[in-house]
N, CA, C and O atoms as CSV, one atom per row, in Angstrom:
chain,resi,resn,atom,element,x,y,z
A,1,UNK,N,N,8.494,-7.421,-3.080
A,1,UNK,CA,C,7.089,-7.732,-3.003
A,1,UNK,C,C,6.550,-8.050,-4.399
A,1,UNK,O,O,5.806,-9.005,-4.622
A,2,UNK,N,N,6.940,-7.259,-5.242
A,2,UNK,CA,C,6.395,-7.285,-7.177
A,2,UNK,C,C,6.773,-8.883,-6.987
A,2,UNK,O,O,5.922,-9.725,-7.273
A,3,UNK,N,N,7.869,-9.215,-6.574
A,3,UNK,CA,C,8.467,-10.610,-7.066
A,3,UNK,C,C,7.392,-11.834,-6.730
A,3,UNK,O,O,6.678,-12.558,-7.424
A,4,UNK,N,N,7.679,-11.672,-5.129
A,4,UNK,CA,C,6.428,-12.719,-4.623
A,4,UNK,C,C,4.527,-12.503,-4.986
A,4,UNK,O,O,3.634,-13.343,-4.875
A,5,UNK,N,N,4.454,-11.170,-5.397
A,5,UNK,CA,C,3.519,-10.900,-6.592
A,5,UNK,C,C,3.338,-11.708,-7.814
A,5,UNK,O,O,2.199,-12.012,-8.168
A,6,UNK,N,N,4.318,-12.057,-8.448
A,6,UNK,CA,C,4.405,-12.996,-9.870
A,6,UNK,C,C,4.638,-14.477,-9.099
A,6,UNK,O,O,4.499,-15.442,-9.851
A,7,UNK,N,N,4.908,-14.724,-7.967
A,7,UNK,CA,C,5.340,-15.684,-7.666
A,7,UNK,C,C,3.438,-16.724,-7.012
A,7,UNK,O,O,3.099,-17.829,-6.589
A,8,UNK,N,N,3.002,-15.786,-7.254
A,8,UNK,CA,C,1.606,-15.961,-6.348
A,8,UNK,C,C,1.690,-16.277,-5.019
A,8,UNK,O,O,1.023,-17.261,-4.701
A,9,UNK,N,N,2.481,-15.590,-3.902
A,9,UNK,CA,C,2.280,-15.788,-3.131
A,9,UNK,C,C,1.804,-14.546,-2.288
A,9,UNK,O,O,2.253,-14.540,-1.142
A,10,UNK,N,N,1.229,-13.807,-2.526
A,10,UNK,CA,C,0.545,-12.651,-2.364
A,10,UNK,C,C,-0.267,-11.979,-3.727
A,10,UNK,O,O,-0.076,-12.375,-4.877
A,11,UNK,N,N,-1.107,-11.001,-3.387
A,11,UNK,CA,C,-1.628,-10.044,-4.364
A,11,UNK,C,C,-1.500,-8.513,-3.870
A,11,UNK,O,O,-1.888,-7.962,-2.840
A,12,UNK,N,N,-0.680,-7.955,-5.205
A,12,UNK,CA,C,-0.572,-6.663,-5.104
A,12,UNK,C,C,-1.711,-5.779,-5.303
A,12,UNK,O,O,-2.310,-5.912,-6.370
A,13,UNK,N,N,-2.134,-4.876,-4.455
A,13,UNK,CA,C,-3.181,-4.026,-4.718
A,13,UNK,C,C,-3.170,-2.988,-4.911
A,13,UNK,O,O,-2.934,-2.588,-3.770
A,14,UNK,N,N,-3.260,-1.917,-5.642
A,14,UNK,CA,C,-3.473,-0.411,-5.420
A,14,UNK,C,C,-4.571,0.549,-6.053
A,14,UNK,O,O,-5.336,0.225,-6.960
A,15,UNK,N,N,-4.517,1.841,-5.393
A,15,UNK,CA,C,-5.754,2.722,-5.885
A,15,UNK,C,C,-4.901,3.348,-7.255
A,15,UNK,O,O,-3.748,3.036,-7.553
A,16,UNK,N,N,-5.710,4.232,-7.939
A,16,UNK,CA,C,-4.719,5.064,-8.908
A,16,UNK,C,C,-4.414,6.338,-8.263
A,16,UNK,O,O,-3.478,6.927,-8.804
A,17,UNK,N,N,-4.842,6.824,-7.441
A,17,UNK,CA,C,-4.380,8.083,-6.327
A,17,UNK,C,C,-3.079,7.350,-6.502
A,17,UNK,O,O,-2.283,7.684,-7.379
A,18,UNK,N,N,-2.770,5.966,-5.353
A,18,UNK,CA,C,-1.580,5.816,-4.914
A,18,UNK,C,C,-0.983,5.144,-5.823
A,18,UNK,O,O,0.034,4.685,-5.303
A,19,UNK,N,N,-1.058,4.813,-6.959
A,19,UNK,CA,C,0.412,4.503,-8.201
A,19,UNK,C,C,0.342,6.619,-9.158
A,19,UNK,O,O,1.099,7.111,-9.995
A,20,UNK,N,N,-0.408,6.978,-8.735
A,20,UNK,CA,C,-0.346,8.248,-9.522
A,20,UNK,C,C,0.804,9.506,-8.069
A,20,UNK,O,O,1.560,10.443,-8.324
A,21,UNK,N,N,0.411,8.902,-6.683
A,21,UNK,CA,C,1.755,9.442,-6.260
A,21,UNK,C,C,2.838,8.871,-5.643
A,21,UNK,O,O,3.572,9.233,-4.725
A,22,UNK,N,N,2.791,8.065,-6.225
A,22,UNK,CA,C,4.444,6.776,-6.140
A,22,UNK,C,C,5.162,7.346,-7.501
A,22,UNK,O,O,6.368,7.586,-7.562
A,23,UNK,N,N,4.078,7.557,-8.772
A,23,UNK,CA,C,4.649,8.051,-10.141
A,23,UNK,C,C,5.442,9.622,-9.867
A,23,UNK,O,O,6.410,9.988,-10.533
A,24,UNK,N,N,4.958,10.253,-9.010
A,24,UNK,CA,C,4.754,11.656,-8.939
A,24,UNK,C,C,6.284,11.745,-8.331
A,24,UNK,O,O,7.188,12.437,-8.799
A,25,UNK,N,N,6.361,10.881,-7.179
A,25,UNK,CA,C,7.328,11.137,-6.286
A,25,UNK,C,C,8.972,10.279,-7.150
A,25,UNK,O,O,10.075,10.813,-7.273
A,26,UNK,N,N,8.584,8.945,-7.578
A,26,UNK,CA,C,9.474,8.757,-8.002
A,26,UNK,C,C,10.402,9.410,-8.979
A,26,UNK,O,O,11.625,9.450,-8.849
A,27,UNK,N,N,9.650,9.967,-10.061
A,27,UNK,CA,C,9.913,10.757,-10.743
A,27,UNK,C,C,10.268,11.877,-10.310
A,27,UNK,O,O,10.616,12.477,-11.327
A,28,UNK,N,N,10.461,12.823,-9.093
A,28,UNK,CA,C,10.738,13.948,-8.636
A,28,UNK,C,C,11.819,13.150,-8.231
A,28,UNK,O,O,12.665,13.556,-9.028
A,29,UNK,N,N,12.495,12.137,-7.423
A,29,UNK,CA,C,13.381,11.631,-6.492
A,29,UNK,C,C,14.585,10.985,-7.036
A,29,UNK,O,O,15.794,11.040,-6.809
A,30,UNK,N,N,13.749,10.307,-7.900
A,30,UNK,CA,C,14.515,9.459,-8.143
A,30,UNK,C,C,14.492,8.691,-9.693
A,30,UNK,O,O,14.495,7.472,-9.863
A,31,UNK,N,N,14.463,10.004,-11.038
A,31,UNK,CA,C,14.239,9.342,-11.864
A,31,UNK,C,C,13.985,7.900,-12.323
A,31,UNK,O,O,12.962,7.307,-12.665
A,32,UNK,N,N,15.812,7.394,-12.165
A,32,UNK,CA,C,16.172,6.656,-12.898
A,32,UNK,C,C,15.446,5.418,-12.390
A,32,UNK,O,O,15.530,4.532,-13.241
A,33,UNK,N,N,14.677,4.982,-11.181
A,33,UNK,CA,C,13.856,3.888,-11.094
A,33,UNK,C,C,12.308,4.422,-11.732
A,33,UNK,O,O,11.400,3.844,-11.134
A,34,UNK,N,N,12.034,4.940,-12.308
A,34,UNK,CA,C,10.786,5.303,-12.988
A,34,UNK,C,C,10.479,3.703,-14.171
A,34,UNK,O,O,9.385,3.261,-14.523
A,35,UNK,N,N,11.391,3.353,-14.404
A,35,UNK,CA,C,10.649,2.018,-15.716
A,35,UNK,C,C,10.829,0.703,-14.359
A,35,UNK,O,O,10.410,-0.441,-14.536
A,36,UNK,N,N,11.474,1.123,-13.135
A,36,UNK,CA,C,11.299,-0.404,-12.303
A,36,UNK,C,C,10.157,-0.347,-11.551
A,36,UNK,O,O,9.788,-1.372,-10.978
A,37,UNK,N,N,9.153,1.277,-11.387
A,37,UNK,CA,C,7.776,1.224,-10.962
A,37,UNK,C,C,6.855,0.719,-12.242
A,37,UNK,O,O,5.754,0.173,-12.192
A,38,UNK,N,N,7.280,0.908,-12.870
A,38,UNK,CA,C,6.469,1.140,-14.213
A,38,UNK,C,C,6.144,-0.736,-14.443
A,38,UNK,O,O,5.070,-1.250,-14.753
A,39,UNK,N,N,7.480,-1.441,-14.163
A,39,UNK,CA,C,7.058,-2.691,-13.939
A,39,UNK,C,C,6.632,-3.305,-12.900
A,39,UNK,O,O,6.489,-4.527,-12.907
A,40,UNK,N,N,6.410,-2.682,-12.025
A,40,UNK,CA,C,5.864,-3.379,-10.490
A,40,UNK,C,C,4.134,-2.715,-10.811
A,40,UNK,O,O,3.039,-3.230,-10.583
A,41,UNK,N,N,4.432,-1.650,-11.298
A,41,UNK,CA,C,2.601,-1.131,-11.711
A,41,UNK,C,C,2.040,-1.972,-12.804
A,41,UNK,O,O,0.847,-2.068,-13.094
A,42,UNK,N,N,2.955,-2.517,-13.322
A,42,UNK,CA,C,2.307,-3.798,-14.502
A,42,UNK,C,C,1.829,-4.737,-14.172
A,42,UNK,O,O,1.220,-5.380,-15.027
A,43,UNK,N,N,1.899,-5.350,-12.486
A,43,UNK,CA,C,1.359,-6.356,-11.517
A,43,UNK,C,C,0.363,-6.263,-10.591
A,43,UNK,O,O,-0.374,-7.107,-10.081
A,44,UNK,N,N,0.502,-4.812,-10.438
A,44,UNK,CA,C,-0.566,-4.514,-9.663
A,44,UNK,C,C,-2.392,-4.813,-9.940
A,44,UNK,O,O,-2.779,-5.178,-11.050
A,45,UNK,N,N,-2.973,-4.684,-9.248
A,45,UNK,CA,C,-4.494,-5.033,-9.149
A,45,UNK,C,C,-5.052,-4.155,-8.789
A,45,UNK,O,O,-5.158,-4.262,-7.567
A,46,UNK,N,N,-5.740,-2.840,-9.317
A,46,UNK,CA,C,-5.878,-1.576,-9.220
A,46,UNK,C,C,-7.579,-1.741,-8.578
A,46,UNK,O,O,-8.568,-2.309,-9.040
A,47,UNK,N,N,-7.366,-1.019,-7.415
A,47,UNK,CA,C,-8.515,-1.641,-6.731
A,47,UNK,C,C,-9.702,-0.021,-6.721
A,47,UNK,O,O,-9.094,0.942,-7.187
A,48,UNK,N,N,-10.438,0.150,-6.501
A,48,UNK,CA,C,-11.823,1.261,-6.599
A,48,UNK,C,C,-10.925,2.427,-5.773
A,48,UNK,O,O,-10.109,2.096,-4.913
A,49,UNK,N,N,-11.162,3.756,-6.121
A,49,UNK,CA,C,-11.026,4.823,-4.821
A,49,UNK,C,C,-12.097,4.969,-3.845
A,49,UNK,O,O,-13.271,4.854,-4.197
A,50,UNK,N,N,-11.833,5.166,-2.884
A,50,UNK,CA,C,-12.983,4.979,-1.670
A,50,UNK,C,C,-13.990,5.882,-2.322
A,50,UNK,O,O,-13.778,6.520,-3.354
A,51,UNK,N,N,-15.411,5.878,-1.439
A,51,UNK,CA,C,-16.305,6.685,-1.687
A,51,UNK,C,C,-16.071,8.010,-0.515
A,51,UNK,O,O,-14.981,8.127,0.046
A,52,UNK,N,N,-17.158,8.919,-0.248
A,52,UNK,CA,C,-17.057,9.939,0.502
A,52,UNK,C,C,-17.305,9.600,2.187
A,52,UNK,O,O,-16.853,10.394,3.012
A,53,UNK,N,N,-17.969,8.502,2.586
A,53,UNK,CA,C,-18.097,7.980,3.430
A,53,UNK,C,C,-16.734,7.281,4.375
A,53,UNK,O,O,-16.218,7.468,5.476
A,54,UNK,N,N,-16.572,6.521,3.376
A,54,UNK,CA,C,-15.058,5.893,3.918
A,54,UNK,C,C,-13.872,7.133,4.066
A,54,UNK,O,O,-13.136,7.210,5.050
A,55,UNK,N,N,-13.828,8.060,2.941
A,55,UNK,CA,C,-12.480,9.315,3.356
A,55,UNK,C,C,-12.938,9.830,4.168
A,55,UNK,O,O,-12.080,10.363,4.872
A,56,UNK,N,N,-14.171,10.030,4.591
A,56,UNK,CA,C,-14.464,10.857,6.094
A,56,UNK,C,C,-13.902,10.149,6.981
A,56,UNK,O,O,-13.191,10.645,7.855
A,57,UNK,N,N,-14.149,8.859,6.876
A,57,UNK,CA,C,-13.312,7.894,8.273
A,57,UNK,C,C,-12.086,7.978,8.390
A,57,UNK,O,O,-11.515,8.307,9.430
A,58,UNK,N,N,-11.360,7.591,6.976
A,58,UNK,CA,C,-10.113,7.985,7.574
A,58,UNK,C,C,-9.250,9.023,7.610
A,58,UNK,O,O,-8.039,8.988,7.828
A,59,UNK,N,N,-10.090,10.142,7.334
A,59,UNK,CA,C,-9.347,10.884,8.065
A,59,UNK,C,C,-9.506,11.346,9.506
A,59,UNK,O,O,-8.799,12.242,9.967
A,60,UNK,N,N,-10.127,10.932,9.971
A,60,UNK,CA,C,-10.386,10.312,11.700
A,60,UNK,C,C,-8.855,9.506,11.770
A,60,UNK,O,O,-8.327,9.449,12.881
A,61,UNK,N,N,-8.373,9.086,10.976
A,61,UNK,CA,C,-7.185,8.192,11.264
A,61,UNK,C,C,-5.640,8.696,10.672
A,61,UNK,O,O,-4.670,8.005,10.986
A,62,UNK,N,N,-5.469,9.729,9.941
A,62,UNK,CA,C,-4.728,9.814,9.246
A,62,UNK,C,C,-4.738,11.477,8.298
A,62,UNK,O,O,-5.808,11.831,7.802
A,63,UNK,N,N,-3.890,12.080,8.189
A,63,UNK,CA,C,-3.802,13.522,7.631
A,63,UNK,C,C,-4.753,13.283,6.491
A,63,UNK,O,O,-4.937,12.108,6.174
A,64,UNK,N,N,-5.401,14.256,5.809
A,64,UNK,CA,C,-6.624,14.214,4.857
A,64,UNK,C,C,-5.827,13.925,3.445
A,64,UNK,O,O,-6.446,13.336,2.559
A,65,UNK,N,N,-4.572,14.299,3.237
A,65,UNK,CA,C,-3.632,13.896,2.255
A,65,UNK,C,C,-3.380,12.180,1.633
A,65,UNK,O,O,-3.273,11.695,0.506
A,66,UNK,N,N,-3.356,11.576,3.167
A,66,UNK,CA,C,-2.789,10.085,3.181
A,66,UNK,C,C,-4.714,9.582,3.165
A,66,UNK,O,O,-5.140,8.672,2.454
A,67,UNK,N,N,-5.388,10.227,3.886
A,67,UNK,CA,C,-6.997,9.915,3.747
A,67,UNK,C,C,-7.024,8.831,2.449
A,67,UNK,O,O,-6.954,7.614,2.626
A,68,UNK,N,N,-7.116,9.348,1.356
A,68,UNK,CA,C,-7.309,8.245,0.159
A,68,UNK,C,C,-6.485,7.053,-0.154
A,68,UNK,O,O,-6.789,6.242,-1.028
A,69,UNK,N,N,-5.480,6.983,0.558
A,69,UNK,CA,C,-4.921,5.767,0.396
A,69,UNK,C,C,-4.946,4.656,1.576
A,69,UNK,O,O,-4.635,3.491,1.331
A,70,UNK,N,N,-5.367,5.120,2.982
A,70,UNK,CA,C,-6.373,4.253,3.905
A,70,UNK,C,C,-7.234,4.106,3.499
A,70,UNK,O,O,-7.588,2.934,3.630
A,71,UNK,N,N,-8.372,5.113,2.640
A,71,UNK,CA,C,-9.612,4.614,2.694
A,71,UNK,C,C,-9.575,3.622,1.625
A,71,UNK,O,O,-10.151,2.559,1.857
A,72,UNK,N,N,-9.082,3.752,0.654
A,72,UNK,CA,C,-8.992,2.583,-0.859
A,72,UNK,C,C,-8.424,1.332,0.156
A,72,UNK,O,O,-9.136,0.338,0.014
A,73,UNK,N,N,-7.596,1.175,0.900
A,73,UNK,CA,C,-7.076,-0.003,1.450
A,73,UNK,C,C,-7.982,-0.771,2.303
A,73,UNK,O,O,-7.716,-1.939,2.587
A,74,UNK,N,N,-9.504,0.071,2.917
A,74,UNK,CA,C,-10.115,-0.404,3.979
A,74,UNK,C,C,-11.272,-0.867,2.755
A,74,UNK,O,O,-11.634,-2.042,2.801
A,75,UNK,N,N,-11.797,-0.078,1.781
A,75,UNK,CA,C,-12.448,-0.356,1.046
A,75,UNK,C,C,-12.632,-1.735,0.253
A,75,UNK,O,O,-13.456,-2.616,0.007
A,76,UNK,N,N,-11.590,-1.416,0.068
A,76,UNK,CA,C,-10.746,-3.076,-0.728
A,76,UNK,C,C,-10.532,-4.001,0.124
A,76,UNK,O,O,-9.844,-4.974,-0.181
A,77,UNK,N,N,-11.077,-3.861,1.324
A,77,UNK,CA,C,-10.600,-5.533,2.152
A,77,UNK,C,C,-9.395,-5.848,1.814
A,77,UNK,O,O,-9.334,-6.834,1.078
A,78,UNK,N,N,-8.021,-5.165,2.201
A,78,UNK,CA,C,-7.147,-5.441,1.726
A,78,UNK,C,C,-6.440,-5.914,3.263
A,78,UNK,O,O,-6.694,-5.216,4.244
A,79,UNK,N,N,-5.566,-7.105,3.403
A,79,UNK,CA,C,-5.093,-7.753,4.689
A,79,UNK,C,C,-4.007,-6.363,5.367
A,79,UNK,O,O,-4.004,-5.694,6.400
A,80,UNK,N,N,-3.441,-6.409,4.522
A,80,UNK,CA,C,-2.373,-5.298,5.255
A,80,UNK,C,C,-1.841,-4.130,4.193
A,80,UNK,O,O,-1.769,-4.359,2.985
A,81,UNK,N,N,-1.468,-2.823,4.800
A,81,UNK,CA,C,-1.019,-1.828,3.889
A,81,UNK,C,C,-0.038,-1.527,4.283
A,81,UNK,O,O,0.118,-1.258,5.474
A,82,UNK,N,N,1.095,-1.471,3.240
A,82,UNK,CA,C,2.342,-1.595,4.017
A,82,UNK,C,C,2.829,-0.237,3.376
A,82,UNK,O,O,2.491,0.082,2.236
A,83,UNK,N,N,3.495,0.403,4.026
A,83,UNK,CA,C,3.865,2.071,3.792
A,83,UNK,C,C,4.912,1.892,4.565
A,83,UNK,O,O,4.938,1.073,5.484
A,84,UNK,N,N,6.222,2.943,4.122
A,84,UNK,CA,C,6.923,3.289,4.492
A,84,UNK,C,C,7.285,4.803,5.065
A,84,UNK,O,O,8.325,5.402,5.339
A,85,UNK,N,N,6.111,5.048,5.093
A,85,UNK,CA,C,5.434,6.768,5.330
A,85,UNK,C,C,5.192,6.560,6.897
A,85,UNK,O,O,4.063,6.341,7.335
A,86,UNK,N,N,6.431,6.648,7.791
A,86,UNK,CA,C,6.607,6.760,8.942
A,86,UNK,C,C,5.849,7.699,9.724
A,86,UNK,O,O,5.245,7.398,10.754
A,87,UNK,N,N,5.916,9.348,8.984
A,87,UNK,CA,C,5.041,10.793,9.711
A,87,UNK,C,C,3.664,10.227,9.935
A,87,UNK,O,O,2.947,10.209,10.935
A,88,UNK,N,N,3.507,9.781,8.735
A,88,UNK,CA,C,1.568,9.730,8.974
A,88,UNK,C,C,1.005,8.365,9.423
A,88,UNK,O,O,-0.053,8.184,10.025
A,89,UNK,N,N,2.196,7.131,8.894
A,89,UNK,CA,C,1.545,6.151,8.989
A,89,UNK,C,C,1.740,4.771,10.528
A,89,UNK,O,O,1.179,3.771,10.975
A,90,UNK,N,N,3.087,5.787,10.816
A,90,UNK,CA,C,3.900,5.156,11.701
A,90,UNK,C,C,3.512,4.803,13.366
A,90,UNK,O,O,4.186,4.059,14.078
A,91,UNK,N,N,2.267,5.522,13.787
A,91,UNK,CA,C,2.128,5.103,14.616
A,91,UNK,C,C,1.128,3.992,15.103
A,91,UNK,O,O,0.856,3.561,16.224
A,92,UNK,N,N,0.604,3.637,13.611
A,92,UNK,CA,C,-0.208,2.670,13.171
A,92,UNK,C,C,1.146,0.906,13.518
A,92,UNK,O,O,1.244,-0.027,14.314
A,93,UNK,N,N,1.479,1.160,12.945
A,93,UNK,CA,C,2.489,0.259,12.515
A,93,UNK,C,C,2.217,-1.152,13.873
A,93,UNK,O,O,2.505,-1.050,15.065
A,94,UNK,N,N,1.849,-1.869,13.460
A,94,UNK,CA,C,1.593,-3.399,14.049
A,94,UNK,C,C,0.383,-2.903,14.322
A,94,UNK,O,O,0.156,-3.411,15.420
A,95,UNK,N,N,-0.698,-2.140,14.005
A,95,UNK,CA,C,-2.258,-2.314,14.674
A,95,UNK,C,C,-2.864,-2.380,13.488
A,95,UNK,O,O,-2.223,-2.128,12.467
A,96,UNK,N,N,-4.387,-2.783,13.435
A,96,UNK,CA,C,-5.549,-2.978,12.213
A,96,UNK,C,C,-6.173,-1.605,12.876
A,96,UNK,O,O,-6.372,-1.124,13.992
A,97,UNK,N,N,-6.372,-1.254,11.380
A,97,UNK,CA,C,-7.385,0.331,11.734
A,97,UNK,C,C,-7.931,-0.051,10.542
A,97,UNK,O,O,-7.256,-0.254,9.532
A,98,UNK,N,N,-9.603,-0.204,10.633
A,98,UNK,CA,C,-10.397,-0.873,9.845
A,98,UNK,C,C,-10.732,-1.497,9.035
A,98,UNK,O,O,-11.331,-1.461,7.960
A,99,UNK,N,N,-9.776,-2.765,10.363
A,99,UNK,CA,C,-9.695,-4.436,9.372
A,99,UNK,C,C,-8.486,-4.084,8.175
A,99,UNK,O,O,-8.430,-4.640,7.079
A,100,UNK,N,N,-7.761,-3.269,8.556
A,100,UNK,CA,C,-6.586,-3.255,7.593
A,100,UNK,C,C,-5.072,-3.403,8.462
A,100,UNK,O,O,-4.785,-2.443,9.177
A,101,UNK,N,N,-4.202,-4.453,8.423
A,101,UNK,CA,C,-3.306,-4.027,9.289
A,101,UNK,C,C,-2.570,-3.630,8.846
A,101,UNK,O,O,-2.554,-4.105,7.710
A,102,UNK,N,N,-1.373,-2.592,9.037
A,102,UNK,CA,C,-0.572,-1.872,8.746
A,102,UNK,C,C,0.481,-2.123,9.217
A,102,UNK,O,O,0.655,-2.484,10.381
A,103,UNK,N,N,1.471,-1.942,8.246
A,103,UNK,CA,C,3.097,-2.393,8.237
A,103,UNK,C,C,3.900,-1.895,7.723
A,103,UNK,O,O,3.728,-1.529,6.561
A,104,UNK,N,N,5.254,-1.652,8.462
A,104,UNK,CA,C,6.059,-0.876,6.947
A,104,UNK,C,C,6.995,-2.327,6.283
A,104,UNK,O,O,7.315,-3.392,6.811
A,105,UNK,N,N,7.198,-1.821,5.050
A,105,UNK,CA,C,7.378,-2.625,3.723
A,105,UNK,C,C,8.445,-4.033,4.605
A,105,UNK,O,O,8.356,-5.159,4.116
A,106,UNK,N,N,9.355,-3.827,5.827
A,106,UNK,CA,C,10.335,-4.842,5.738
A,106,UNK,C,C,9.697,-5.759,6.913
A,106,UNK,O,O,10.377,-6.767,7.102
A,107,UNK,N,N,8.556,-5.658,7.751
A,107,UNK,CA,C,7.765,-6.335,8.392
A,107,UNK,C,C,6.547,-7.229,7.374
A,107,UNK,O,O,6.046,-8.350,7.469
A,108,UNK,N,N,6.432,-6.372,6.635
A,108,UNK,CA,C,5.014,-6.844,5.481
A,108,UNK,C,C,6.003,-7.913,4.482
A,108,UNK,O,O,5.681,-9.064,4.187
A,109,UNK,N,N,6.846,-7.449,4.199
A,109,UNK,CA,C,7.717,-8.727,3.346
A,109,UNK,C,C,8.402,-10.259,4.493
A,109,UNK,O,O,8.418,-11.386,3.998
A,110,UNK,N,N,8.761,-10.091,5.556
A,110,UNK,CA,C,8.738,-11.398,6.316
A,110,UNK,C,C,7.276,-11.729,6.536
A,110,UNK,O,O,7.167,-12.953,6.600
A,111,UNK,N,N,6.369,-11.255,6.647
A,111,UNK,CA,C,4.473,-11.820,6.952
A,111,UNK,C,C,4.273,-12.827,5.495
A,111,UNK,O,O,3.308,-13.586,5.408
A,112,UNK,N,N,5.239,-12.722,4.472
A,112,UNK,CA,C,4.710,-12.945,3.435
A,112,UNK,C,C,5.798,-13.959,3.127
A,112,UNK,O,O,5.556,-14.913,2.388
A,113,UNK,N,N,6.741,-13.812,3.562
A,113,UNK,CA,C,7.698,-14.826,3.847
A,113,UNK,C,C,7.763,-15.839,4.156
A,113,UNK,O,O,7.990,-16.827,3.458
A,114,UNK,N,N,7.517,-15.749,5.598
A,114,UNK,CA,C,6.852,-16.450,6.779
A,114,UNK,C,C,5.911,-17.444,6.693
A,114,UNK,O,O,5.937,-18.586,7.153
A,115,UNK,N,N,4.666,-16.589,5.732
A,115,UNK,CA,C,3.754,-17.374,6.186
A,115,UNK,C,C,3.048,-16.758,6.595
A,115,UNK,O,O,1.954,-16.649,6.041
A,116,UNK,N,N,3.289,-16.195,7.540
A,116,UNK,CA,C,2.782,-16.047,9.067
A,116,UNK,C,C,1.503,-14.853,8.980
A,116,UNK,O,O,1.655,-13.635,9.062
A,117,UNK,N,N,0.475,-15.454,8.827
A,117,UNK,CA,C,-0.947,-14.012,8.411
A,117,UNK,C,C,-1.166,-13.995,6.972
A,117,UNK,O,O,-0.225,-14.360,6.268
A,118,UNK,N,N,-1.935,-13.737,6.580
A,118,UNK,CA,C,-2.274,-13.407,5.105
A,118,UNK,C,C,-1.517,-12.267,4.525
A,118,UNK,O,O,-0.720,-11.886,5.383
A,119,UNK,N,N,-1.410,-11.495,3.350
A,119,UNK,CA,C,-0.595,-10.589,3.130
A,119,UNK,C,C,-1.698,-9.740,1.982
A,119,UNK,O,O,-1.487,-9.685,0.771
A,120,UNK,N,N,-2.733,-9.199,2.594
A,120,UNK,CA,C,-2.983,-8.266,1.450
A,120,UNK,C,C,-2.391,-6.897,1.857
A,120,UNK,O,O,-2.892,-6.156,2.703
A,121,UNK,N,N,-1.249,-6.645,1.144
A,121,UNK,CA,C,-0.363,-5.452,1.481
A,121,UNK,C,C,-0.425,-3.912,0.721
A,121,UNK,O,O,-0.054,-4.001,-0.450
A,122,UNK,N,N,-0.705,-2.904,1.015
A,122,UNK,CA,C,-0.683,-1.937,0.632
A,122,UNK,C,C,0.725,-1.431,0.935
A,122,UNK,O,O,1.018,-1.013,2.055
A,123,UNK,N,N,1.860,-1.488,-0.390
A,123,UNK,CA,C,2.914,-1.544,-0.372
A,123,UNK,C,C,3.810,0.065,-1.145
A,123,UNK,O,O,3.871,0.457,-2.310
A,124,UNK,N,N,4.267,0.522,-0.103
A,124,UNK,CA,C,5.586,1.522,-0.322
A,124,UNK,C,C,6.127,1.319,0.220
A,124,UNK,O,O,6.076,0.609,1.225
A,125,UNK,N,N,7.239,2.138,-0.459
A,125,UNK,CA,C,9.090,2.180,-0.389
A,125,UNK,C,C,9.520,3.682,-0.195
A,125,UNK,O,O,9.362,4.574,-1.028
A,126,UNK,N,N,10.177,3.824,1.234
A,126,UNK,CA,C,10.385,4.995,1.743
A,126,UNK,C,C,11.215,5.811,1.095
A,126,UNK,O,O,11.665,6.760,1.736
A,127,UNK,N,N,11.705,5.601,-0.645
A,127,UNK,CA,C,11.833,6.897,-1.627
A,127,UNK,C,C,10.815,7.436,-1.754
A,127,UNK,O,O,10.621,8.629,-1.522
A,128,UNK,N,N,9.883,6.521,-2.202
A,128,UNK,CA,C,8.509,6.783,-3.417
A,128,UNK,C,C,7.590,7.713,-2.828
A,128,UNK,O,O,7.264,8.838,-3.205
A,129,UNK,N,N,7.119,6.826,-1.519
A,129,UNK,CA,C,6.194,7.124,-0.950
A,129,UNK,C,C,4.889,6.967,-1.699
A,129,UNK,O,O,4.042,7.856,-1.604
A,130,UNK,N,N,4.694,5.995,-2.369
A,130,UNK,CA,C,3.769,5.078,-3.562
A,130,UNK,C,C,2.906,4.487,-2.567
A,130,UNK,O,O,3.045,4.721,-1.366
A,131,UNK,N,N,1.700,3.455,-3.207
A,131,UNK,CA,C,0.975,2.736,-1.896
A,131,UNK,C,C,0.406,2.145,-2.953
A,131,UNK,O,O,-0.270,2.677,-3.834
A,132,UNK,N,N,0.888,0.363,-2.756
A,132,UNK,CA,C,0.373,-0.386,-3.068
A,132,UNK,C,C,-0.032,-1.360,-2.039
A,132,UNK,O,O,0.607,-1.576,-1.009
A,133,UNK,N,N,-1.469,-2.112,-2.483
A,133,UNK,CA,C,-1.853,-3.396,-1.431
A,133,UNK,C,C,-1.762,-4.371,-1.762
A,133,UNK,O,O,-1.607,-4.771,-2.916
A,134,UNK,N,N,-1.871,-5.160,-0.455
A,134,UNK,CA,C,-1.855,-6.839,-0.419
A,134,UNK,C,C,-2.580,-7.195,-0.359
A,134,UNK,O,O,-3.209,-6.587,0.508
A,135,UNK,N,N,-3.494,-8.455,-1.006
A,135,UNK,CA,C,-4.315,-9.411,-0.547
A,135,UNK,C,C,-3.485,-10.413,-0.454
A,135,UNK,O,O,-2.353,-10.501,-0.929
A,136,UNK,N,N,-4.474,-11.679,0.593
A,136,UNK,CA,C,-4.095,-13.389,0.416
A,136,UNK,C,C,-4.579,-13.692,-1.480
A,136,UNK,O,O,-5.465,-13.348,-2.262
A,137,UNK,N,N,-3.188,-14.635,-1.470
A,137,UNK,CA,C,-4.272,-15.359,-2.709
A,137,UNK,C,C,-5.257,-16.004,-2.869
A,137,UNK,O,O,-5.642,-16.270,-4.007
């Protein structure tokens, strides 16, 4: 996704909640990719944390944990958030929950492929458990 990020054919988005626990986790998991987030966080487009209004909503949608990284994604008008966070995010997976559609990372990378839909992606990788988004360009 970073790639077609530089490539302009998408825009990467994220909150600092979610590059602060993509940092958190990678670094617990999986050191040694810590400088290949470090360059995909160099692309990113660091978008507002929701206000108190929007985390009330989603956590109507989602454990109060994952709460801030739906609500930054709905906030941000972001096309799709792509997570690989199956427990919380997974039963979302092919539906829009407020105007955000949700995907995990290997559906959100053919949309962007393809063509096929716009791609503002809120993007993790089922080590990290990080959350970055997509916009169209």
């Amino acid at each position: 996704m970073a790639r077609l990020g530089r490539q302009e054919r998408c825009v990467l988005s994220s909150s600092r909640f979610a590059i602060d626990e993509a940092t958190r986790n990678v670094v617990a998991q999986r050191a040694g990719d810590a400088a290949v987030l470090h360059e995909i966080v160099a692309t990113v487009h660091v978008v507002a944390e929701p206000g108190p209004w929007t985390l009330a909503w989603a956590v109507e949608h989602v454990p109060s944990k994952d709460a801030p990284i739906l609500g930054a994604a709905a906030a941000a008008r972001v096309d799709v958030l792509v997570t690989g966070d199956r427990r919380h995010f997974g039963r979302w997976y092919g539906a829009t929950v407020g105007g955000v559609r949700i995907e995990r990372p290997r559906r959100a990378l053919r949309l962007v492929l393809d063509g096929s839909g716009s791609a503002g992606v809120r993007h993790t990788n089922e080590t990290s458990q990080g959350q970055a988004s997509l916009r169209s360009p």
